[in-house]
N, CA, C and O atoms as a GROMACS GRO file, in nm:
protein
  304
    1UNK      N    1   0.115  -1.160   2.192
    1UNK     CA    2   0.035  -1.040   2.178
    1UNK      C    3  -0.051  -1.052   2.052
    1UNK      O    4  -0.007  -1.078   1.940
    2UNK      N    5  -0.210  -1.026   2.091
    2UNK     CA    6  -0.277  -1.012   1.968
    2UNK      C    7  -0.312  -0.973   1.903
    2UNK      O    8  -0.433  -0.991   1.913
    3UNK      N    9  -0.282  -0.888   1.776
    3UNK     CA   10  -0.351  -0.807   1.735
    3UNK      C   11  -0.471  -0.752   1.698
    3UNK      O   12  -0.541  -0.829   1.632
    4UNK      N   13  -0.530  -0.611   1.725
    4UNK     CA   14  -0.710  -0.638   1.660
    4UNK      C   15  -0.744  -0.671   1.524
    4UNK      O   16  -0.856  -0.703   1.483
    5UNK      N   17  -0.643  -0.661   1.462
    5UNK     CA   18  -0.655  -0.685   1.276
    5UNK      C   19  -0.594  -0.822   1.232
    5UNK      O   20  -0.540  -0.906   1.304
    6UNK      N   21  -0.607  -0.822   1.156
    6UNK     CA   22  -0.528  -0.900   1.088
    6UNK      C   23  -0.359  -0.879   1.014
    6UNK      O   24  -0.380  -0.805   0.919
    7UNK      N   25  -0.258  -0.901   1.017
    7UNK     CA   26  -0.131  -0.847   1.000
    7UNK      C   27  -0.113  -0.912   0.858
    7UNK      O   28  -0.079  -1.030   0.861
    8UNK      N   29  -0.132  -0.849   0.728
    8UNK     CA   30  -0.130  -0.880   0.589
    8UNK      C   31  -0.087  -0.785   0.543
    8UNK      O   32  -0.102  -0.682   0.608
    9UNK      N   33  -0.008  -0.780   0.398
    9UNK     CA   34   0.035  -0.666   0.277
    9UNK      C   35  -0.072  -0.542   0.299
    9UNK      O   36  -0.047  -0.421   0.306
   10UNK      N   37  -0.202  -0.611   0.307
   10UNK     CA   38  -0.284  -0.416   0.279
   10UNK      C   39  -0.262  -0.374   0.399
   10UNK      O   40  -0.228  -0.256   0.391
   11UNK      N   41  -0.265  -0.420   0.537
   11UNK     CA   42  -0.252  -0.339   0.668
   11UNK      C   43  -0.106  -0.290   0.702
   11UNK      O   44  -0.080  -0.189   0.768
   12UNK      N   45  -0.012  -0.380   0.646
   12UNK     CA   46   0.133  -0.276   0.648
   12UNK      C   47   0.157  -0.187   0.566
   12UNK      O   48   0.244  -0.102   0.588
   13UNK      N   49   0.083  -0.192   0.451
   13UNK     CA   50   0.112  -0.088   0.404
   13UNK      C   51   0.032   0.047   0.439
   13UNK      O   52   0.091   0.154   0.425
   14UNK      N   53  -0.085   0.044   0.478
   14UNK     CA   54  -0.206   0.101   0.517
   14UNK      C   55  -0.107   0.182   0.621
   14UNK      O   56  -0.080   0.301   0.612
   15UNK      N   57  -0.059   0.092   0.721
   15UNK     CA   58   0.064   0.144   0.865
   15UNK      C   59   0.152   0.248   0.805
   15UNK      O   60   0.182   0.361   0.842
   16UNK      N   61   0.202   0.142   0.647
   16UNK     CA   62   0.340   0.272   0.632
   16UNK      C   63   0.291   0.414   0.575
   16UNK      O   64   0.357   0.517   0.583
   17UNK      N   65   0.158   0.401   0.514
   17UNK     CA   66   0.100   0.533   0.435
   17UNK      C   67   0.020   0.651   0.560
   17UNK      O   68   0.005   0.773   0.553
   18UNK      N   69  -0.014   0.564   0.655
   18UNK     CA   70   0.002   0.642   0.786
   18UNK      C   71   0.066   0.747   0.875
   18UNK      O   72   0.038   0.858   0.921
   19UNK      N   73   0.207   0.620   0.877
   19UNK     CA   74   0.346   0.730   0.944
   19UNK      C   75   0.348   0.810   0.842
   19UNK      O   76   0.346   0.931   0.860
   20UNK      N   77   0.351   0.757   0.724
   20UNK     CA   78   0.392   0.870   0.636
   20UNK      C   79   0.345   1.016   0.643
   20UNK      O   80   0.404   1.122   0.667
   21UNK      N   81   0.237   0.987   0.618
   21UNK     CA   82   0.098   1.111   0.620
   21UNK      C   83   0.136   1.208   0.775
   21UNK      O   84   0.137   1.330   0.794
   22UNK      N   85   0.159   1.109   0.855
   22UNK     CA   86   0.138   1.166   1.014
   22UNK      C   87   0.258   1.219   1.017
   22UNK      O   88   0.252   1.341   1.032
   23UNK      N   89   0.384   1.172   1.007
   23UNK     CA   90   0.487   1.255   0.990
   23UNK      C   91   0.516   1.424   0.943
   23UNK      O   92   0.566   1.521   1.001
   24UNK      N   93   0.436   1.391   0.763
   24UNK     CA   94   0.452   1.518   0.740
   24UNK      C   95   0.370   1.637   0.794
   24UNK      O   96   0.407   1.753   0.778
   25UNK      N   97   0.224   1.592   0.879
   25UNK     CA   98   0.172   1.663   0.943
   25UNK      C   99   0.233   1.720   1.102
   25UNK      O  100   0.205   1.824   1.162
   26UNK      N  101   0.328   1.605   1.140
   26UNK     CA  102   0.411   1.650   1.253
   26UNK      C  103   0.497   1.736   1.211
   26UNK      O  104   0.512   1.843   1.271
   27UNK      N  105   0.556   1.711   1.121
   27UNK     CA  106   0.723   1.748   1.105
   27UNK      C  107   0.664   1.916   1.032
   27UNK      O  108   0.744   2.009   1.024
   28UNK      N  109   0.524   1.932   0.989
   28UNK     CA  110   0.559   2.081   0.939
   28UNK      C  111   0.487   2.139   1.080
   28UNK      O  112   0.499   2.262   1.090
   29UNK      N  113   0.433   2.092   1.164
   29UNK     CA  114   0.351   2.129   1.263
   29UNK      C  115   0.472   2.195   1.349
   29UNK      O  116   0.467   2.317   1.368
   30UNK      N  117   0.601   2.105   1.412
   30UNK     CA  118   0.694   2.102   1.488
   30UNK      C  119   0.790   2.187   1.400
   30UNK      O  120   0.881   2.230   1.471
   31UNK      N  121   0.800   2.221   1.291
   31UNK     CA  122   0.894   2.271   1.170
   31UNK      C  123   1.028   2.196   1.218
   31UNK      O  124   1.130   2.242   1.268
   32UNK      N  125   0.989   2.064   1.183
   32UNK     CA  126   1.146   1.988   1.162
   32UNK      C  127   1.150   1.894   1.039
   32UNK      O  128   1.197   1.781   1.023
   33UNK      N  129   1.083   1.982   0.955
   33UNK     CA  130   1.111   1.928   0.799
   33UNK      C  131   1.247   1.938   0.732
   33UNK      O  132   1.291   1.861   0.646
   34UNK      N  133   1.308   2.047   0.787
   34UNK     CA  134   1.394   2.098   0.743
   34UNK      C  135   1.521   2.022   0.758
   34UNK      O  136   1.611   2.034   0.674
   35UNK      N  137   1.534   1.929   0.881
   35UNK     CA  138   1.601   1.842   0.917
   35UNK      C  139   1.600   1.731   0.804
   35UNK      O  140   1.503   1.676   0.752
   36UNK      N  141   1.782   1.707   0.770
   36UNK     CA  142   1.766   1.576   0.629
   36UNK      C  143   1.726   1.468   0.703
   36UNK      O  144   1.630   1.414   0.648
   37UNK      N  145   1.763   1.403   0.821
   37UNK     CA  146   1.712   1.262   0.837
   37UNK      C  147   1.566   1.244   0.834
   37UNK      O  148   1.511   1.142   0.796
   38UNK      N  149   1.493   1.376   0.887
   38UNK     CA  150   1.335   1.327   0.862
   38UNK      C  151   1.284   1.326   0.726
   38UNK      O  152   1.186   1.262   0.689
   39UNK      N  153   1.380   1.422   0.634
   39UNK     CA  154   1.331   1.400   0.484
   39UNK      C  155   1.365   1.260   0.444
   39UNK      O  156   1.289   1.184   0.384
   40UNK      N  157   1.463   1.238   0.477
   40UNK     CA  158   1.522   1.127   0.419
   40UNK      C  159   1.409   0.982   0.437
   40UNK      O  160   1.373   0.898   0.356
   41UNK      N  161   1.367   1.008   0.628
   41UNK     CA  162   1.234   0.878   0.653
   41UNK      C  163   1.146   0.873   0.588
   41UNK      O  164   1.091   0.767   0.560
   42UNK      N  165   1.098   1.024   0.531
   42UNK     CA  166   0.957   1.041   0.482
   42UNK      C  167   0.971   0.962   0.343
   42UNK      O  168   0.899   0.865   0.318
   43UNK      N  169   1.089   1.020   0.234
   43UNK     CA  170   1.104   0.976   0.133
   43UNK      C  171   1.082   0.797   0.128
   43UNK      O  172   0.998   0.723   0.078
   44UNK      N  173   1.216   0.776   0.214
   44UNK     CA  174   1.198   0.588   0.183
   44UNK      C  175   1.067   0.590   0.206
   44UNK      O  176   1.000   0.574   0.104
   45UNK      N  177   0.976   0.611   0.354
   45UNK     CA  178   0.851   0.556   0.350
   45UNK      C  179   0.774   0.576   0.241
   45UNK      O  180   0.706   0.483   0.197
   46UNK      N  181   0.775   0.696   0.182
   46UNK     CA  182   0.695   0.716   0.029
   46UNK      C  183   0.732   0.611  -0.065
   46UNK      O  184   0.660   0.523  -0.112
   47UNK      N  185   0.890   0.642  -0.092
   47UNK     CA  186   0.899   0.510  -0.181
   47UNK      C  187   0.843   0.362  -0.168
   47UNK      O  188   0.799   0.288  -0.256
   48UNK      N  189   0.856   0.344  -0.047
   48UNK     CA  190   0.839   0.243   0.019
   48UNK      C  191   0.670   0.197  -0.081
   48UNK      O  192   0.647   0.116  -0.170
   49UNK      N  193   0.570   0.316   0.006
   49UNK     CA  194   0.421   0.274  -0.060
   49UNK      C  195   0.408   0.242  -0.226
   49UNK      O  196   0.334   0.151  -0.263
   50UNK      N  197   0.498   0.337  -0.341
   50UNK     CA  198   0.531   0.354  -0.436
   50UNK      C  199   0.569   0.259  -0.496
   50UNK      O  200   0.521   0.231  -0.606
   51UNK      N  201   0.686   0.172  -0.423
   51UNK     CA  202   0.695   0.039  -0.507
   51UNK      C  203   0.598  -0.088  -0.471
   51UNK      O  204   0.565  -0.160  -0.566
   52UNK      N  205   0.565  -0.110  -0.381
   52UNK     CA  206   0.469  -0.178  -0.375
   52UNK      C  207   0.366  -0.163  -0.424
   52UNK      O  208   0.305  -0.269  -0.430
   53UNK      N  209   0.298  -0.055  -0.475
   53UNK     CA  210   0.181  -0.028  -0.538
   53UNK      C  211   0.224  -0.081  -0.715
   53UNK      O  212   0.158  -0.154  -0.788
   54UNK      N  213   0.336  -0.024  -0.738
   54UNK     CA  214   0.356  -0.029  -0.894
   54UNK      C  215   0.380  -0.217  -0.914
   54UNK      O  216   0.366  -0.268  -1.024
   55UNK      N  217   0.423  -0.310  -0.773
   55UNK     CA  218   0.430  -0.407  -0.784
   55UNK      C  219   0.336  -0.491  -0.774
   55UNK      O  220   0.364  -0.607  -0.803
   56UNK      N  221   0.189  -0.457  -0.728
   56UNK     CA  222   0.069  -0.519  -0.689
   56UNK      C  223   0.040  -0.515  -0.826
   56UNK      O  224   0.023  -0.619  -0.890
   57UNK      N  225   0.026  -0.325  -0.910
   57UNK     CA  226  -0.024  -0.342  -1.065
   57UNK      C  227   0.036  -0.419  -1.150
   57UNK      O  228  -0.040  -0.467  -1.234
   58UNK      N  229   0.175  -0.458  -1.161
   58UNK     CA  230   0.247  -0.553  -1.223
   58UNK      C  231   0.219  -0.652  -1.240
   58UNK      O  232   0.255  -0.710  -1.343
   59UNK      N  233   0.103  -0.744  -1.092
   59UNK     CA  234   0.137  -0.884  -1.065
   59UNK      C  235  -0.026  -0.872  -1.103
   59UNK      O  236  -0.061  -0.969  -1.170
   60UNK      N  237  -0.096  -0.809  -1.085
   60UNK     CA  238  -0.224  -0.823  -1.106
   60UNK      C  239  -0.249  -0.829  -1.250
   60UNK      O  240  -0.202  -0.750  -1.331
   61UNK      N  241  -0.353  -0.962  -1.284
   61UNK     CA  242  -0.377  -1.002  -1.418
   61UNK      C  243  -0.571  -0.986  -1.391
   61UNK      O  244  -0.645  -0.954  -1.297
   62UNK      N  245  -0.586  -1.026  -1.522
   62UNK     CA  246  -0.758  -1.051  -1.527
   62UNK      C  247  -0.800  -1.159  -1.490
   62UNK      O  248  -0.761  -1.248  -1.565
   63UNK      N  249  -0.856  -1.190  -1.416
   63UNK     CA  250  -0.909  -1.366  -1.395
   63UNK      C  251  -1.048  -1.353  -1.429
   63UNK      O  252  -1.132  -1.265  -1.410
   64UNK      N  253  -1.048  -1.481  -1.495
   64UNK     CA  254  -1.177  -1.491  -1.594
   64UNK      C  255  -1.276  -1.616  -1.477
   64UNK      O  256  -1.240  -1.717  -1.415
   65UNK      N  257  -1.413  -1.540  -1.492
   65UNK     CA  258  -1.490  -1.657  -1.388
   65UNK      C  259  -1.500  -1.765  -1.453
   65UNK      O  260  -1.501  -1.855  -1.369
   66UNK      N  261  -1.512  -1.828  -1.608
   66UNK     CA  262  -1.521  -1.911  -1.636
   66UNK      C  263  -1.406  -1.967  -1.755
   66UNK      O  264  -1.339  -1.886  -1.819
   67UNK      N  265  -1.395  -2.100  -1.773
   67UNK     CA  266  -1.264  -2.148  -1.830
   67UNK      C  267  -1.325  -2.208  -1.965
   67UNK      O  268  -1.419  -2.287  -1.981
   68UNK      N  269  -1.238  -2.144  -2.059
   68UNK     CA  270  -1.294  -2.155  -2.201
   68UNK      C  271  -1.285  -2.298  -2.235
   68UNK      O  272  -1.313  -2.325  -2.352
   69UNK      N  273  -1.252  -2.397  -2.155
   69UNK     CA  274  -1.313  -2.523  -2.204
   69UNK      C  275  -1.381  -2.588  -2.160
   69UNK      O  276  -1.372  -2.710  -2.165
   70UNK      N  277  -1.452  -2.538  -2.116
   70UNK     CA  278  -1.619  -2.557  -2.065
   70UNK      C  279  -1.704  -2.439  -2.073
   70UNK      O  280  -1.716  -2.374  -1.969
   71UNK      N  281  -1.759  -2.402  -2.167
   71UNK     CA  282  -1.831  -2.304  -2.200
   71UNK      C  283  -2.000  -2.364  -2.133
   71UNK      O  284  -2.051  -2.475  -2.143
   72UNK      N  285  -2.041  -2.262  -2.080
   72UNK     CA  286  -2.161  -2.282  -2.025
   72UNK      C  287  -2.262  -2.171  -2.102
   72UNK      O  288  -2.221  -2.059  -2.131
   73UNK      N  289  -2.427  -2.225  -2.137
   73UNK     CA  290  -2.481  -2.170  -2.188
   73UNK      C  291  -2.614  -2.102  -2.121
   73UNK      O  292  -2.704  -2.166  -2.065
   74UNK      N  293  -2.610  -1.954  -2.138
   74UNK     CA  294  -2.661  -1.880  -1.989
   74UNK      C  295  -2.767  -1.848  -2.033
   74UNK      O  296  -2.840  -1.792  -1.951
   75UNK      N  297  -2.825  -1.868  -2.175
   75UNK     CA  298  -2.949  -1.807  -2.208
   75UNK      C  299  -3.081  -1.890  -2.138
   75UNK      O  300  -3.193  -1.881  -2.190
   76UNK      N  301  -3.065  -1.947  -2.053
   76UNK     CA  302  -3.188  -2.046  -2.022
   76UNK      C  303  -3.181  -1.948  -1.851
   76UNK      O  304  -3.261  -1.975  -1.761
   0.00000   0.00000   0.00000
């Protein structure tokens, strides 16, 4: 089976911030918020987006376009 996208970190998570969203628009629509197991899905899925986000800012550094031992001179 093929998918129309591509299946990478931003589209699963994109998926899980989805259910998420769609959930809580079901679950107050249907009023079965009130129910713990759906709190309980919503939460992990939140967490879920939550640590991965705080782990992307973690891993993400500055990358420099050019390497200080080869300095190139741009005024020309």
């Amino acid at each position: 089976m093929k998918l129309p996208f591509p299946l990478n970190k931003n589209t699963i998570v994109l998926s899980i911030t989805g259910l998420v969203t769609f959930g809580f628009f079901f679950g107050g629509l249907f009023e079965i918020l009130d129910y713990l197991i759906f709190k309980i899905l919503l939460f992990f899925g939140y967490a879920a987006v939550l640590i991965y986000g705080f782990l992307q800012v973690s891993k993400s550094s500055e990358q420099k376009n050019r390497p200080e031992d080869l300095p190139q001179d741009d005024s020309n």
